[in-house]
C-alpha positions as CSV (number, residue, x, y, z in Angstrom):
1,X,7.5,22.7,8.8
2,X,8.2,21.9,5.1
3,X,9.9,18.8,4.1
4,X,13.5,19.1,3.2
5,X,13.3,17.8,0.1
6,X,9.8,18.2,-1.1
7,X,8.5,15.7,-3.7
8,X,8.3,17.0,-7.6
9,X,5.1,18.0,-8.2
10,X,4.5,15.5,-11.2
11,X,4.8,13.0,-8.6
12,X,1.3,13.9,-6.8
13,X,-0.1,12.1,-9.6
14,X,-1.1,8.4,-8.5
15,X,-1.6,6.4,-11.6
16,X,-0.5,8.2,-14.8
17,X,-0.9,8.4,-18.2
18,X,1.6,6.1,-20.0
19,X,0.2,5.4,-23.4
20,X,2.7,2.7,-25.9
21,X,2.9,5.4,-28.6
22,X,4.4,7.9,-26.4
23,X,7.4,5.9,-25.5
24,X,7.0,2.4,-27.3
25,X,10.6,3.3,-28.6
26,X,11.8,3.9,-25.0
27,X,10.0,0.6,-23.7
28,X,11.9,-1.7,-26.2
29,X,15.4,-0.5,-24.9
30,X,14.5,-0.6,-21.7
31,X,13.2,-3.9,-21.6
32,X,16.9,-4.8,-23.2
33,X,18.8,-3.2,-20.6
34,X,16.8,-4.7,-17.3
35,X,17.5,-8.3,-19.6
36,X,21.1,-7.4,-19.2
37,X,20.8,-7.3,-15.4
38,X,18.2,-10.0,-14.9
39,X,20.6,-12.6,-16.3
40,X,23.1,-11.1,-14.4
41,X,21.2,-12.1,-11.6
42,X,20.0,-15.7,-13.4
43,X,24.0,-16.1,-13.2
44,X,24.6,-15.2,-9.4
45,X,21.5,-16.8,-7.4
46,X,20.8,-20.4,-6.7
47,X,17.6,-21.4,-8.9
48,X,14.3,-21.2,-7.0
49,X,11.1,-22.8,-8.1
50,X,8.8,-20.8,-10.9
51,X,12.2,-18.5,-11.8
52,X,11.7,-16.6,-8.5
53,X,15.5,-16.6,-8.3
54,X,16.0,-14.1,-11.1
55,X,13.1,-11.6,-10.8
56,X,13.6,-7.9,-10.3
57,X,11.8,-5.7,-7.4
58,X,10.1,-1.9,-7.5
59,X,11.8,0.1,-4.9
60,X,11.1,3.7,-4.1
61,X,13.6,5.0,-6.2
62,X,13.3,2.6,-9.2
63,X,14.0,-1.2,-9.5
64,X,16.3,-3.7,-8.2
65,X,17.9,-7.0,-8.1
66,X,18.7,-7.0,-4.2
67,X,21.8,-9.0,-3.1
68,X,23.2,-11.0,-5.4
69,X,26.6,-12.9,-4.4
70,X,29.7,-13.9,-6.1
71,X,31.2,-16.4,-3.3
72,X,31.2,-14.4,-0.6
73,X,31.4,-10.8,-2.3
74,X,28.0,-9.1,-2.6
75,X,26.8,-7.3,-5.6
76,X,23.6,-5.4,-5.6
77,X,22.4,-3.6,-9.1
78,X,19.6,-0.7,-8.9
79,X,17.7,1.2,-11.5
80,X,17.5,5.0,-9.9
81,X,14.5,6.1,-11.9
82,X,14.5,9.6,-9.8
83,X,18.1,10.4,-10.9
84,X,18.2,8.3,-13.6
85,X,21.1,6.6,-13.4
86,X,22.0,2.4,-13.0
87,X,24.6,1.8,-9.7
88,X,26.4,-1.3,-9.6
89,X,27.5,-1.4,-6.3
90,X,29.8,-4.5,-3.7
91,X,29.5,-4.6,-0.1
92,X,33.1,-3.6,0.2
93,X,32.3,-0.2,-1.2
94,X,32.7,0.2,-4.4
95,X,30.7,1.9,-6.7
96,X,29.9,1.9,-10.6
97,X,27.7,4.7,-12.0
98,X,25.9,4.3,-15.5
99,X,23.8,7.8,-16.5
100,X,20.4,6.3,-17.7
101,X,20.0,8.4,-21.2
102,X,19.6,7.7,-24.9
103,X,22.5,5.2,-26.2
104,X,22.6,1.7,-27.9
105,X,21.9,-1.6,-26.4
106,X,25.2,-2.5,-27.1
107,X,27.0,0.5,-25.8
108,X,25.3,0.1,-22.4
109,X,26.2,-4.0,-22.0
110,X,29.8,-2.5,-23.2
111,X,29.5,0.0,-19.8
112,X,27.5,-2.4,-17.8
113,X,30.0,-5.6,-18.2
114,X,33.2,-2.9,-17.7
115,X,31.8,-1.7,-14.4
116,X,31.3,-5.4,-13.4
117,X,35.1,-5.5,-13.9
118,X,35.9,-3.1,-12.5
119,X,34.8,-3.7,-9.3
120,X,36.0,-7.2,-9.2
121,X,32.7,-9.3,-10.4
122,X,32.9,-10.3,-13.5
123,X,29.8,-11.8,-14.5
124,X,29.3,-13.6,-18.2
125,X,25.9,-14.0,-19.2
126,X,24.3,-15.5,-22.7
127,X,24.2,-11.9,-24.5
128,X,20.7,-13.2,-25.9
129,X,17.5,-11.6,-25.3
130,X,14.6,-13.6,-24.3
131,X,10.8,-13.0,-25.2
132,X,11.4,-10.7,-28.0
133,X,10.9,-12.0,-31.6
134,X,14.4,-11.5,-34.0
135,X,16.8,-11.2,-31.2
136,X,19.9,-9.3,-31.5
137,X,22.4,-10.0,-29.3
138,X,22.9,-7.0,-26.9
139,X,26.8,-6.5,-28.0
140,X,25.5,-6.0,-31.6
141,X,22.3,-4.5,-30.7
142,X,22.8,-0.7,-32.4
143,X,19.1,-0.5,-33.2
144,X,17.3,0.2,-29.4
145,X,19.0,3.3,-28.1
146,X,15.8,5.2,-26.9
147,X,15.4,6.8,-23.5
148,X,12.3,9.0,-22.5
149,X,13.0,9.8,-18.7
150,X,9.9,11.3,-18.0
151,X,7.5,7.9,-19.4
152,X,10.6,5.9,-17.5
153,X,9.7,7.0,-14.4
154,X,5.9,6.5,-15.1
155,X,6.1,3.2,-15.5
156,X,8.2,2.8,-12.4
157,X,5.3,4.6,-10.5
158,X,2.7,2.7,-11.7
159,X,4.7,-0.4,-11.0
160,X,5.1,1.0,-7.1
161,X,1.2,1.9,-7.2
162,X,0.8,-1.3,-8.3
163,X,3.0,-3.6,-6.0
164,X,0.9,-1.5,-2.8
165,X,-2.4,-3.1,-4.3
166,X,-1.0,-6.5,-4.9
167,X,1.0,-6.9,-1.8
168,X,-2.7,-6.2,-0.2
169,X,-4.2,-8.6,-2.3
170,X,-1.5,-11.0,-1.7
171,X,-2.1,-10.8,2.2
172,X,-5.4,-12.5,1.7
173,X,-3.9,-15.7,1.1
174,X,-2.4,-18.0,3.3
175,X,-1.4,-20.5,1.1
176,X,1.7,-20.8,-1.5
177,X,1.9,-17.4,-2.9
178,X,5.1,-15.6,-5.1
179,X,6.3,-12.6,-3.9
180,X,5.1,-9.2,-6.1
181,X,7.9,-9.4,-8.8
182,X,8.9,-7.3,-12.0
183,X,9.7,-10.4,-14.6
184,X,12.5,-8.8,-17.0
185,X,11.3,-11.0,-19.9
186,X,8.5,-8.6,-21.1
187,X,8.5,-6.3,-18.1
188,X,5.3,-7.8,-16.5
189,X,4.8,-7.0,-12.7
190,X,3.2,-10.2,-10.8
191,X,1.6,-12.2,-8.5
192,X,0.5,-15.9,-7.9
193,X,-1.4,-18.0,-6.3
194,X,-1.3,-21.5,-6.2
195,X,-4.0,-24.5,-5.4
196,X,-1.5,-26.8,-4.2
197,X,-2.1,-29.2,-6.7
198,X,-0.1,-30.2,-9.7
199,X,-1.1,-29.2,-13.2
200,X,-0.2,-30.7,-16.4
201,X,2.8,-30.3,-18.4
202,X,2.4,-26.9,-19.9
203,X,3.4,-26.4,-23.7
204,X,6.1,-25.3,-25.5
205,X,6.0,-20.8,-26.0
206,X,7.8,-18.9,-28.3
207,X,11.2,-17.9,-26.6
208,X,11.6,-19.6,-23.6
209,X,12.9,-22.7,-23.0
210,X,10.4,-25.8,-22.3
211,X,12.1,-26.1,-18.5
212,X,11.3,-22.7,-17.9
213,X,7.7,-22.4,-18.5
214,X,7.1,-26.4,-17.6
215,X,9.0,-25.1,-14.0
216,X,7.0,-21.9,-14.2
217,X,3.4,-24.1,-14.0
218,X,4.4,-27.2,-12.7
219,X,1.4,-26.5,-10.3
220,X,-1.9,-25.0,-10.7
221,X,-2.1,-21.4,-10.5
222,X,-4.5,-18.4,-10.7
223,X,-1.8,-15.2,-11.6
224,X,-2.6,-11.8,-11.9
225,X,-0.5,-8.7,-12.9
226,X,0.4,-5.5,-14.8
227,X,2.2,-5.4,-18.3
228,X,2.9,-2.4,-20.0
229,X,1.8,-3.3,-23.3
230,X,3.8,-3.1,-26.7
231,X,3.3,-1.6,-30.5
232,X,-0.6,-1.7,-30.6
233,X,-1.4,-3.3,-27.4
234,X,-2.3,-1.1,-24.5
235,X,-1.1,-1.0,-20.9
236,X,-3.1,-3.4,-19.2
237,X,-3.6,-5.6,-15.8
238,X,-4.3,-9.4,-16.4
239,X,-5.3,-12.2,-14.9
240,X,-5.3,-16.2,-16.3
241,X,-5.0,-19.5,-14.5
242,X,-3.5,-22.8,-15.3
243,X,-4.5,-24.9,-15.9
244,X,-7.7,-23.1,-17.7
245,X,-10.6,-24.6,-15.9
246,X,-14.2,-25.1,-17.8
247,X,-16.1,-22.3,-17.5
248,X,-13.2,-19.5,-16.8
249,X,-13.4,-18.2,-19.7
250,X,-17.0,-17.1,-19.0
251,X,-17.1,-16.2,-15.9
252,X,-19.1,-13.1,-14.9
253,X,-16.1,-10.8,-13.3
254,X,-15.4,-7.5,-12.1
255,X,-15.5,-4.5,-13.2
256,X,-17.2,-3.5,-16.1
257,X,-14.4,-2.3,-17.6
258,X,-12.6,-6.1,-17.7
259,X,-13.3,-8.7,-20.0
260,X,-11.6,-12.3,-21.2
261,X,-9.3,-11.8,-24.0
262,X,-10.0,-15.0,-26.2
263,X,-6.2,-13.7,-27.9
264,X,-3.7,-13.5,-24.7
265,X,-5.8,-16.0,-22.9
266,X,-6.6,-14.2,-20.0
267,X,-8.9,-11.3,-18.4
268,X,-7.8,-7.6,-19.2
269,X,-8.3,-4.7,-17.2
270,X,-7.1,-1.9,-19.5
271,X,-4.8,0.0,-17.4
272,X,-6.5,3.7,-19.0
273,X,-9.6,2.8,-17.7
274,X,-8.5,1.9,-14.7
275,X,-6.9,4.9,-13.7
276,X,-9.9,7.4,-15.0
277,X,-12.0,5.8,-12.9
278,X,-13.7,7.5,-9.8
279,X,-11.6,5.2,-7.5
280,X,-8.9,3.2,-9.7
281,X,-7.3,0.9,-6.0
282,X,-11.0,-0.2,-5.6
283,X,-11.8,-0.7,-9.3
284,X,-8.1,-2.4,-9.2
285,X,-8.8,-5.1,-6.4
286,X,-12.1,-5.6,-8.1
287,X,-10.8,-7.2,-10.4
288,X,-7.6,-9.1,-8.8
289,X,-10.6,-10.8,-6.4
290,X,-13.3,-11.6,-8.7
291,X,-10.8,-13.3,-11.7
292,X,-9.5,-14.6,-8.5
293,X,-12.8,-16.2,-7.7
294,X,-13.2,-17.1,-11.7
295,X,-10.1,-19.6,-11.1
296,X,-11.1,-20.9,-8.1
297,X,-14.5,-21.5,-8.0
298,X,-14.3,-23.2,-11.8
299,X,-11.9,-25.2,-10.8
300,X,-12.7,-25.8,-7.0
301,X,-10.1,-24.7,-4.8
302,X,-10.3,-25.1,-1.3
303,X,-11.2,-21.3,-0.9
304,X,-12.0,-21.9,3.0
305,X,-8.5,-23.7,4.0
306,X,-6.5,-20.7,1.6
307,X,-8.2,-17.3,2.1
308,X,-7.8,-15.4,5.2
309,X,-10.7,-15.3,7.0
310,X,-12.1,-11.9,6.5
311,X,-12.5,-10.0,10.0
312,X,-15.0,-7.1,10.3
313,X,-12.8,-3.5,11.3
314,X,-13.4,-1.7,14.3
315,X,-14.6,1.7,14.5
């Protein structure tokens, strides 16, 4: 029998193509609108160690903030990327629709804020984008207005395909580890694992607050994820740790594809590569493990009392 509703075709793709050129435009509003709603959510939920209060989730139809309360009234905010459209929605009910399509920054914190209103939450956030160099503030913001649907919803794939490799990845750890969680600041997708020992105090970086980033690595890490790049940069997956231990830097990794860029500070699996390779999840976890084992082993983790003991499968 056929499905009901049988997938688009362009969807039988895995990974796709998303290249910056074709939608660098669209990336930069974007990234402007999920800020909107990630400090919507920044406002609403109690602060949780590393910022894991305020990050965003992939879901199968786009991206999230999952429940967010305003004293005991629930608010929930979701990017459709399949109908393109952003719902603001309250456990009593009630609904906001916002059509996802080409229109200013500022016209969409206009709709976004209204629809708040009008359901009874209204939310005030600092109207100031974070991470982006010469911010304008969203109300004046005239300048982003792009929206490519089709590269939209690539990225949201690739962020799903993504968050299925990590959250396997992730499973092999039994210590501290974040969740898999889209960061609004620059859009990066990630993952962390931590030592369980303290690190020192990290410095100061370009648009973000000392507390935040000082919060962020107040304990040494090994992180890895996907970003989708910006004007001249790539898509890529990385993968650093904090602090950097001797020898990282040179460590032999995996694949051949990835190398340590001496410029981001980090290794770099570009993304294309990746997914023209003969099996891009295996090339994929490669890489998570062996910059993984870069971190740890250079700066001696107690890889026996964190990793899951690997068990052989059955037939």
């Amino acid at each position: 029998m056929m499905p009901t509703n049988p997938a688009p075709t362009h969807f039988s793709e895995v990974w796709p193509a998303l290249p910056q050129g074709a939608w660098s435009d669209t990336c930069a509003t974007l990234q402007l609108w999920m800020q909107m709603v990630g400090k919507i959510r920044l406002e609403l939920t109690p602060a949780v160690n590393h910022s894991w209060s305020v990050t965003l989730y992939p879901t199968v139809r786009g991206v999230t903030t999952s429940p967010m309360w305003q004293g005991a009234r629930t608010l929930q905010i979701d990017f459709d990327f399949v109908e393109h459209m952003l719902r603001v929605e309250t456990s009593e009910g009630g609904r906001r629709i916002i059509p996802l399509k080409p229109m200013t920054v500022a016209a969409f914190y206009r709709q976004l804020m209204a629809a708040l209103e009008d359901l009874g939450v209204p939310v005030r956030i600092w109207p100031v984008p974070c991470e982006i160099a010469a911010p304008i503030p969203f109300d004046q913001d005239h300048t982003h207005q792009d929206y490519d649907a089709e590269f939209v919803q690539r990225y949201w794939r690739i962020l799903l395909q993504s968050t299925r490799v990590f959250t396997i990845f992730r499973a092999r750890f039994t210590g501290k580890v974040s969740p898999v969680h889209l960061f609004w600041g620059a859009l990066d997708l990630a993952c962390t694992r931590f030592s369980g020992r303290t690190a020192p105090e990290h410095p100061s970086m370009p648009g973000l607050p000392d507390r935040v980033t000082r919060d962020a690595y107040s304990h040494e890490v090994s992180s890895c994820g996907f970003w989708p790049g910006a004007p001249g940069i790539e898509p890529l997956f990385y993968s650093y740790a904090y602090p950097e231990p001797a020898g990282y830097a040179k460590y032999s990794v995996a694949p051949a594809q990835a190398f340590f860029d001496a410029k981001l500070g980090e290794f770099v699996l570009p993304y294309e590569e990746m997914r023209r390779s003969a099996d891009p999840d295996a090339v994929l976890m490669e890489f998570l493990q062996s910059t993984y084992e870069a971190a740890a082993n250079c700066a001696h983790w107690d890889r026996a009392g964190l990793e899951v003991p690997t068990t052989p499968k059955h037939p």
